[in-house]
Residue, then its C-alpha position, 0 to 999 in steps of 0.5 A: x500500500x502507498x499513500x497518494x499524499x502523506x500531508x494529506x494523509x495527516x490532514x483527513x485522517x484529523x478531519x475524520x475524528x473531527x466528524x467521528x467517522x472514526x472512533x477510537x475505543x481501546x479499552x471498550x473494544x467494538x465487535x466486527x462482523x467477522x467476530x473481531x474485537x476491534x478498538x477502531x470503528x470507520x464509518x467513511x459514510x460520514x463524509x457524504x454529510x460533509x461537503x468540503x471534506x468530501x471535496x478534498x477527498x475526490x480532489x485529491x484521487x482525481x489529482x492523483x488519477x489525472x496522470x493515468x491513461x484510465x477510460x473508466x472510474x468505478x466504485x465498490x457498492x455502496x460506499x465507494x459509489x458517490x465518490x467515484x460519481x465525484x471523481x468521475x465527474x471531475x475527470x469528466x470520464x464515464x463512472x461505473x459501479x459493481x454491485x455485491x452480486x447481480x440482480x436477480x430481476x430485469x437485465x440481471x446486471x452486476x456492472x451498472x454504468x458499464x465497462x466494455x472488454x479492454x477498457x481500463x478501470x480504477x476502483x473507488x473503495x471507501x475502506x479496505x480492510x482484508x481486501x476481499x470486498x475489492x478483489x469481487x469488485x476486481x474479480x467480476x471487471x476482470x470477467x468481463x475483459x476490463x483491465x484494473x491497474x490500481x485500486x484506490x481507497x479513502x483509509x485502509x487499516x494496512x493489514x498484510x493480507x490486503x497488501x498480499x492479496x493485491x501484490x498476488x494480483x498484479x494490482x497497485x494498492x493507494x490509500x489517502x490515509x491509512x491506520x498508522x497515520x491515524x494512531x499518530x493524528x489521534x495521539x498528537x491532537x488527545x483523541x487517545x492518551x498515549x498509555x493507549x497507543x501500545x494497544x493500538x498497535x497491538x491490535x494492527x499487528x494482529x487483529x484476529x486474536x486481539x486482545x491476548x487474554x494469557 
């Protein structure tokens, strides 16, 4: 994974714990889907409400976008949706969205927007955590003959497996801020006291076993 912008990188990720898109709950940890106990929750959704953020944000992915010789921008259902629309619109280039699985009615599409065979596509992802929600999205463009060089998302928790997962792939991995920037912003400006930072860090290096109870 690399960072588009680390200045910026330090920016959002204060701007996120300004509007509580993410929280920080070391000693009260929150319970993932998977079962993880978590001490961060990321709900990027929150920046829908809050224009000048999410300005920022579809400005600096079509910044960082403009150089590539991409003909389509797609995002992962449903959050990565309004800001690919964002980017899409700034680039002026066709956007596109990939559904979680077809539909079961009408033209049965799973790519609505559409990517023909041999066009090159980004992928807008809101968060990536393990990467498996990106790579279906990646998986059914490739199906249908779309080339996706890189995929960029709005924070990424860092985790190895994401990293293989893409790197197996062939596939570049950005982010516009990531967990280890967080942890730093958090500490610097009090979200967190600094006695907490070292179970923070724990929780990055393994998070399906944290907190060791022995």
């Amino acid at each position: 994974m690399k960072l588009i912008d680390k200045v910026f990188a330090e920016e959002l990720a204060l701007s996120l714990l300004q509007i509580n898109a993410v929280l920080l709950r070391p000693n009260e940890p929150f319970v993932w889907a998977s079962g993880w106990n978590s001490p961060i929750y990321c709900d990027n959704r929150l920046t829908l409400s809050h224009p000048a953020i999410r300005k920022k944000i579809a400005a600096k992915f079509a910044e960082h976008i403009q150089a590539r010789n991409i003909d389509v921008i797609t995002g992962t259902a449903t959050a990565g949706i309004p800001h690919a629309a964002w980017v899409a619109d700034i680039l002026n280039k066709p956007m596109a969205y990939v559904r979680s699985k077809a539909k079961s009615y009408g033209m049965g599409n799973q790519i609505e927007g559409g990517v023909k065979k041999g066009e090159s596509t980004i992928v807008i992802e809101d968060l990536v955590s393990t990467g498996g929600s990106a790579m279906s999205v990646i998986d059914v463009l490739e199906f249908v003959g779309a080339k996706v060089p890189e995929i960029c998302a709005i924070f990424t928790y860092g985790f190895d497996v994401a990293d293989k997962a893409f790197e197996e792939k062939g596939i570049e991995y950005y982010a516009l801020t990531d967990y280890e920037t967080l942890i730093q912003v958090a500490e610097k400006h009090g979200y967190v006291d600094s006695d907490d930072i070292e179970l923070l860090n724990q929780w990055r290096l393994s998070p399906s076993t944290w907190p060791k109870t022995n």
